[in-house]
C-alpha positions in Angstrom: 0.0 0.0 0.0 1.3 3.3 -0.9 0.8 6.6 0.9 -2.0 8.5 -0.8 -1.2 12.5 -0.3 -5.2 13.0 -0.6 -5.7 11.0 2.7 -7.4 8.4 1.4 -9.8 7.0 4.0 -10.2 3.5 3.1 -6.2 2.9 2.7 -5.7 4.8 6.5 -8.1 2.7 7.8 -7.1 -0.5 6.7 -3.4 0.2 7.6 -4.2 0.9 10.9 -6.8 -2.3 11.4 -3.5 -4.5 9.6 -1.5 -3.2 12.7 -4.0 -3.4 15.5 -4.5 -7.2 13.9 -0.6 -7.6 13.7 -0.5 -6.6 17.4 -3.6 -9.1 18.8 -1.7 -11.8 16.7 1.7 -11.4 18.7 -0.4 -11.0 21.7 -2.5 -14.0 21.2 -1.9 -17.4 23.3 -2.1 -19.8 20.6 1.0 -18.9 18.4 1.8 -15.8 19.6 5.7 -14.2 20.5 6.6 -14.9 23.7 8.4 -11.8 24.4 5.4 -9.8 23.4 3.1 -12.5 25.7 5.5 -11.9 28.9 4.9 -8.0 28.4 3.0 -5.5 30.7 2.0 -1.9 30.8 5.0 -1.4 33.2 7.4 -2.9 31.3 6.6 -1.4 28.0 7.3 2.3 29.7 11.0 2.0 28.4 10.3 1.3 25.0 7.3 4.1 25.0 9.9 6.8 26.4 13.2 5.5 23.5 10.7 5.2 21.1 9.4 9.1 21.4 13.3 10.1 21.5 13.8 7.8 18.4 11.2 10.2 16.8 12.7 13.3 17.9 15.8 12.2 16.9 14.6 11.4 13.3 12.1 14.7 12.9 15.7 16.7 13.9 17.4 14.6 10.7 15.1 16.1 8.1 14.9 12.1 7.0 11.1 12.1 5.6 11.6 8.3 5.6 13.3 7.9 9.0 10.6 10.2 10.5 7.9 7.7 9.2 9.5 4.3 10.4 9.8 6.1 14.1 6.6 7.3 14.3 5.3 3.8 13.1 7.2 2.1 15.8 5.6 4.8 18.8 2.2 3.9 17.3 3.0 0.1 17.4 3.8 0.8 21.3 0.3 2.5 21.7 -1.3 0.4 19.8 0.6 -2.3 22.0 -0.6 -0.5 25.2 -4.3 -0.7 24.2 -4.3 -4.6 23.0 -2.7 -4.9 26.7 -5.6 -3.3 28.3 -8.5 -4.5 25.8 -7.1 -8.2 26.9 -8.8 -7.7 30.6 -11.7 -5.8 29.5 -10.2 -1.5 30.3 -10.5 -0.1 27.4 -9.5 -0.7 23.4 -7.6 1.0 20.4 -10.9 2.4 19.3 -11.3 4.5 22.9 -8.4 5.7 22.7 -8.8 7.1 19.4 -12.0 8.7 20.3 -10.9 10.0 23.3 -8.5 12.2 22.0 -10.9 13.0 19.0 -13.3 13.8 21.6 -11.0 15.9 23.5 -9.6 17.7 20.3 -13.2 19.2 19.7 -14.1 20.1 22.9 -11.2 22.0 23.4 -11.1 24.1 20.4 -14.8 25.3 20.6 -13.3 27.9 18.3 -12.9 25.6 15.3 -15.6 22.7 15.8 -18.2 25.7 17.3 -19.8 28.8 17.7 -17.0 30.8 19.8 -15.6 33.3 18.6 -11.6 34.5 19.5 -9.5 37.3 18.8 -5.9 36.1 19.8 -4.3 33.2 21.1 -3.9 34.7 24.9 -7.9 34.1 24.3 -7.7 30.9 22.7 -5.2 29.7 25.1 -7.3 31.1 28.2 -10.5 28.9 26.5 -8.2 25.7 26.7 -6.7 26.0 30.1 -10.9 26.9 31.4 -12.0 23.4 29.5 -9.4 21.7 31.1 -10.3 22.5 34.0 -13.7 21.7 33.8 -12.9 18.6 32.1 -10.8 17.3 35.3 -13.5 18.6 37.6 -10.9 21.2 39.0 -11.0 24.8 40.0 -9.4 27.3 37.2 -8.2 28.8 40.0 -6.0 26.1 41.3 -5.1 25.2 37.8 -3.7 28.8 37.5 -1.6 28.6 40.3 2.4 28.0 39.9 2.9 25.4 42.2 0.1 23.2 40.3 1.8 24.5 37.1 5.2 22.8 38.2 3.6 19.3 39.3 2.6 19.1 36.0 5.8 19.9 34.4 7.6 17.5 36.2 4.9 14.3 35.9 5.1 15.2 32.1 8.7 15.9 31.2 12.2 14.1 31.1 13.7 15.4 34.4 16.1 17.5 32.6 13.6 19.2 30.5 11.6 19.4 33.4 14.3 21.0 35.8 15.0 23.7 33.0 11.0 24.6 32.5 10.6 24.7 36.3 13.5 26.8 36.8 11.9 29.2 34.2 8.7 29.6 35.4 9.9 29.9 38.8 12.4 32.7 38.0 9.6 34.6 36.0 7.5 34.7 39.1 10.0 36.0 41.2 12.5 33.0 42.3 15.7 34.4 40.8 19.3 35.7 42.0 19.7 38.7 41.7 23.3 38.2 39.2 25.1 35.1 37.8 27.3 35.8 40.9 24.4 34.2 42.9 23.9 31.0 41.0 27.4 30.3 40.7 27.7 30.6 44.8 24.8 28.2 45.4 26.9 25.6 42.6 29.1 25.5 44.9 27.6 25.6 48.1 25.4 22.4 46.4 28.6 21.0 45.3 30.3 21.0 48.8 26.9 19.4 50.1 27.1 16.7 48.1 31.2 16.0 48.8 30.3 15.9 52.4 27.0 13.5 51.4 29.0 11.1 49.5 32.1 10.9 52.4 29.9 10.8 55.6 25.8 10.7 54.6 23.3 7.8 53.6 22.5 7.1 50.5 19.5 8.9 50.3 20.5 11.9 51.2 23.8 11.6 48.9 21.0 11.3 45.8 19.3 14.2 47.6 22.2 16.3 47.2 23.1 15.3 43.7 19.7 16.2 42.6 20.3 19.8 44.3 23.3 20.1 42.5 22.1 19.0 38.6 19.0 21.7 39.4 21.4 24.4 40.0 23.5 23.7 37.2 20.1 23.8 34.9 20.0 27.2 36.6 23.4 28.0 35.5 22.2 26.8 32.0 19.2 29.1 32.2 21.4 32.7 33.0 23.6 31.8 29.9 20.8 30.4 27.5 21.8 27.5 27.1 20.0 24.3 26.4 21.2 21.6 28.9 19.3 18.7 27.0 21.2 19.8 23.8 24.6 20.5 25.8 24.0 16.6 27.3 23.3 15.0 24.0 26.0 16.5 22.1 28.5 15.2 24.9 27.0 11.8 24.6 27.5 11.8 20.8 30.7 13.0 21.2 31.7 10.1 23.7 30.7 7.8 21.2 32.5 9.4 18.5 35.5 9.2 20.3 34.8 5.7 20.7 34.3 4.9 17.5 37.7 6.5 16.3 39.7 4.1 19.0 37.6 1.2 18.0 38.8 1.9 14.4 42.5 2.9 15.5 43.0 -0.7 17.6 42.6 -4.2 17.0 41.6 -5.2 20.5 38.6 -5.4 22.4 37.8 -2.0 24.5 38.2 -4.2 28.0 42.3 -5.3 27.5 43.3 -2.4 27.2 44.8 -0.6 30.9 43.4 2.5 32.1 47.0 4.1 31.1 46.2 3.0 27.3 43.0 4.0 27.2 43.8 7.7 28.3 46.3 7.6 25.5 43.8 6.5 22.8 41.3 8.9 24.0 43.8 11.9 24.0 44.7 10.5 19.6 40.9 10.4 19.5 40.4 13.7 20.3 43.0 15.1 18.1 41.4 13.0 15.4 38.4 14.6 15.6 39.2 18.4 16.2 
């Protein structure tokens, strides 16, 4: 099946009903993978959270083809999610699909209705009231910053979510007064967590780690800078270098003595510059 830039109806439909069926069948106790059989919604979360990275990862490449694949393996793990839950009788690909169709209409009253808007501020305002009344809560509460943050951090990777906490708290008044500041609290955090780690339990040595990667996000924050970005290009870079010693040396990465190692690493580098 090809795609069909005029959306054809019929096709989409009976790509998606090939998967869902694809799914059941890997699911299914007579025949069925036994990898897929021993999963649960817990043990999926992994794959749902590499899977949305995969995606990000291929949107950022510009790969029209890559992009596609990515996105088809994050549907297979919500489609995977739903067979899971339609097996003892919680809900079912089609709910799911509804729900957010559902959802999609009643929040933009603007599109699917009669209301009428003049900006987004408006538009925006109209979503956060729905919300609201959708979860039964007070706008009020909604509005407020600490209910703001929960959000951000159930929602987010903790690093994103340590950088958008940071900056809505600093916007509402949380905020040194120079750079001076943060720096002094980087290392007031960091000689916590040296004194932690040499005489402290282990849960208050996490504690203080924790209190020292939120102040650095904060040092991120005064310079603009992104520390997801900074953290991924280090990571790629690692590899890199790995690669180049890999290619350089004929034996396995473990023989080598911690003295060799540096030395590769330093030719590596050079390599790369």
């Amino acid at each position: 099946m090809t795609f069909d830039p005029n959306g054809n109806f019929s096709a989409n439909l009976i790509a998606l009903q090939h998967l869902i069926d694809v799914v059941a069948k890997l699911r299914s106790p007579d025949g069925g993978c036994p990898w897929d059989l021993k999963q649960t919604p817990e043990s999926l979360i992994p794959y749902m959270i590499e899977e949305a990275y995969e995606v990000v990862d291929a949107i950022q490449s510009g790969d029209s083809k890559a992009i596609a694949e990515e996105l088809g393996d994050l549907l297979m793990q919500v489609v995977l999610q739903s067979q899971i839950a339609s097996e003892t009788n919680q809900f079912a690909i089609a709910e799911v699909a509804e729900g957010i169709a559902q959802k999609l209409i009643r929040r933009h009253p603007h599109v699917f209705g009669e209301l009428k808007t003049e900006n987004m501020d408006e538009i925006h305002q109209n979503w956060e009231r729905i919300k609201a009344e959708e979860k039964g809560e007070d706008l009020a509460t909604t509005q407020k910053l600490s209910y703001k943050l929960k959000r951000y951090a159930r929602s987010l990777p903790p690093l994103s979510a340590g950088m958008k906490i940071s900056q809505k708290a600093a916007a509402n008044g949380f905020e040194w007064e120079n750079a001076d500041g943060v720096w002094a609290k980087f290392h007031e955090e960091l000689d916590e967590l040296r004194h932690a780690l040499e005489h402290e339990s282990k849960g208050n040595q996490q504690a203080e780690l924790g209190d020292l990667l939120f102040t650095l996000i904060n040092v991120a924050r005064w310079y603009d800078l992104d520390p997801s970005l900074a953290l991924q290009s280090t990571n790629q870079k690692f590899i890199q270098r790995l690669e180049v010693i890999e290619t350089l040396s004929e034996q396995p990465i473990d023989s080598f003595t911690a003295e060799e190692l540096d030395n590769l690493w330093k030719l590596a580098k050079e390599k790369l510059r």
